[in-house]
C-alpha positions in Angstrom: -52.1 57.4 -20.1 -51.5 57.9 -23.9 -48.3 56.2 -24.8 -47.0 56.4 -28.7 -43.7 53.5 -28.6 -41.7 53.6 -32.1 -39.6 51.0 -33.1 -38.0 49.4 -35.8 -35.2 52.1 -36.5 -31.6 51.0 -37.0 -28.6 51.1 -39.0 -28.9 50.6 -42.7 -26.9 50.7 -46.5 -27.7 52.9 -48.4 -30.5 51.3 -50.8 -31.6 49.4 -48.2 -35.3 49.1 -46.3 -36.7 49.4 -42.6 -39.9 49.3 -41.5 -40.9 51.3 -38.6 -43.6 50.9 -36.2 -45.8 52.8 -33.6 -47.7 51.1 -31.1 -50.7 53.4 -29.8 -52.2 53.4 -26.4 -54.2 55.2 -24.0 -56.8 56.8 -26.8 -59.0 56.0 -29.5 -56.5 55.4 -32.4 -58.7 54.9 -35.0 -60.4 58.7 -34.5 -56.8 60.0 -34.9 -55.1 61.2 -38.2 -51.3 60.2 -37.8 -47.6 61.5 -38.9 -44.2 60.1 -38.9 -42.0 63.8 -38.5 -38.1 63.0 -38.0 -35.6 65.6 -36.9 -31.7 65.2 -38.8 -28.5 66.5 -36.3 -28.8 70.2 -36.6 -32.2 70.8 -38.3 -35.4 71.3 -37.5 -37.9 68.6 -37.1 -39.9 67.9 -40.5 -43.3 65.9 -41.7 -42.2 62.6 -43.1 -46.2 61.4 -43.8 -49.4 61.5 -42.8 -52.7 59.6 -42.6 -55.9 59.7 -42.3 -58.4 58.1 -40.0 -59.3 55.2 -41.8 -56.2 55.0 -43.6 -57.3 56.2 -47.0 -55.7 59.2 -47.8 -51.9 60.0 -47.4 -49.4 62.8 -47.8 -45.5 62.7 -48.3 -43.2 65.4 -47.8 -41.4 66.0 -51.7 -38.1 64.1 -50.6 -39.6 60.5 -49.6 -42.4 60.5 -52.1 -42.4 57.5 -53.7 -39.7 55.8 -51.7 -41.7 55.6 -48.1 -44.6 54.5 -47.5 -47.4 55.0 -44.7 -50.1 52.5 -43.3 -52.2 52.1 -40.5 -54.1 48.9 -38.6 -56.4 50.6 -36.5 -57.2 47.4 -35.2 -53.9 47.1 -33.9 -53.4 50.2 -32.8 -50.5 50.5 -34.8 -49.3 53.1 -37.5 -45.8 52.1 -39.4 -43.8 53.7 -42.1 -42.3 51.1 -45.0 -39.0 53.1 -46.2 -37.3 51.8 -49.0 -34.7 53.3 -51.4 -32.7 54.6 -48.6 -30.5 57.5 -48.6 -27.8 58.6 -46.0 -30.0 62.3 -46.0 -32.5 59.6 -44.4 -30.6 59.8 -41.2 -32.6 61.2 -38.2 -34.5 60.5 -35.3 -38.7 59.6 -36.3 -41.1 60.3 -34.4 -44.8 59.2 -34.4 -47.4 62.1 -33.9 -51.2 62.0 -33.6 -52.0 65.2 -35.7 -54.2 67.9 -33.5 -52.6 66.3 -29.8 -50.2 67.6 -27.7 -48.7 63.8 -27.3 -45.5 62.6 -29.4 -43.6 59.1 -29.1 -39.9 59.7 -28.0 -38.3 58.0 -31.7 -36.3 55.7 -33.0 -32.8 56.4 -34.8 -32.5 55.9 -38.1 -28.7 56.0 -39.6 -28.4 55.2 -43.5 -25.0 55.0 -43.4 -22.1 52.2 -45.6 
């Protein structure tokens, strides 16, 4: 069945990095656009990034532009999400998403906190 896994989330400084990850299974990854979306305590859940198919175009929602950073190796199966520059705002739960499907990883918590 088709199985998104995050991992890599954590606690962090502010300033500092993580890296997340998102192992795909269960479906043909590289015919699949992809998103990181993470949902704060109390708020709605929100597009982080996205990608494209083979990786060459991306989009960043206006408050991690320039400080995040989304990649794919489709023959990994894998999409991740370089954030740098954290900020304690950064705080939430992300989630993996292959745009247009129904099927969502469960996240990993992120806490930018000192």
């Amino acid at each position: 069945q088709v199985q998104l896994v995050e991992s890599g989330g954590g606690l962090v400084q502010p300033g500092g990095s993580l890296r997340l990850s998102c192992a795909a299974s269960g479906f043909t990854f590289s015919n699949s656009a992809m998103s990181w979306y993470r949902q704060a305590p109390g708020k709605e859940r929100e597009l982080v990034a996205a990608i494209t198919r083979a990786g060459g175009i991306t989009n960043y929602a206006d408050s991690v532009k320039g400080r995040f950073t989304i990649s794919r190796d489709n023959a990994k199966n894998t999409l991740y999400l370089q954030m740098d520059s954290l900020k304690p705002e950064d705080t939430a739960v992300y989630y993996c998403y292959a745009i247009g499907s129904r099927y969502w990883g469960k996240g990993t918590l992120v806490t930018v906190s000192s």
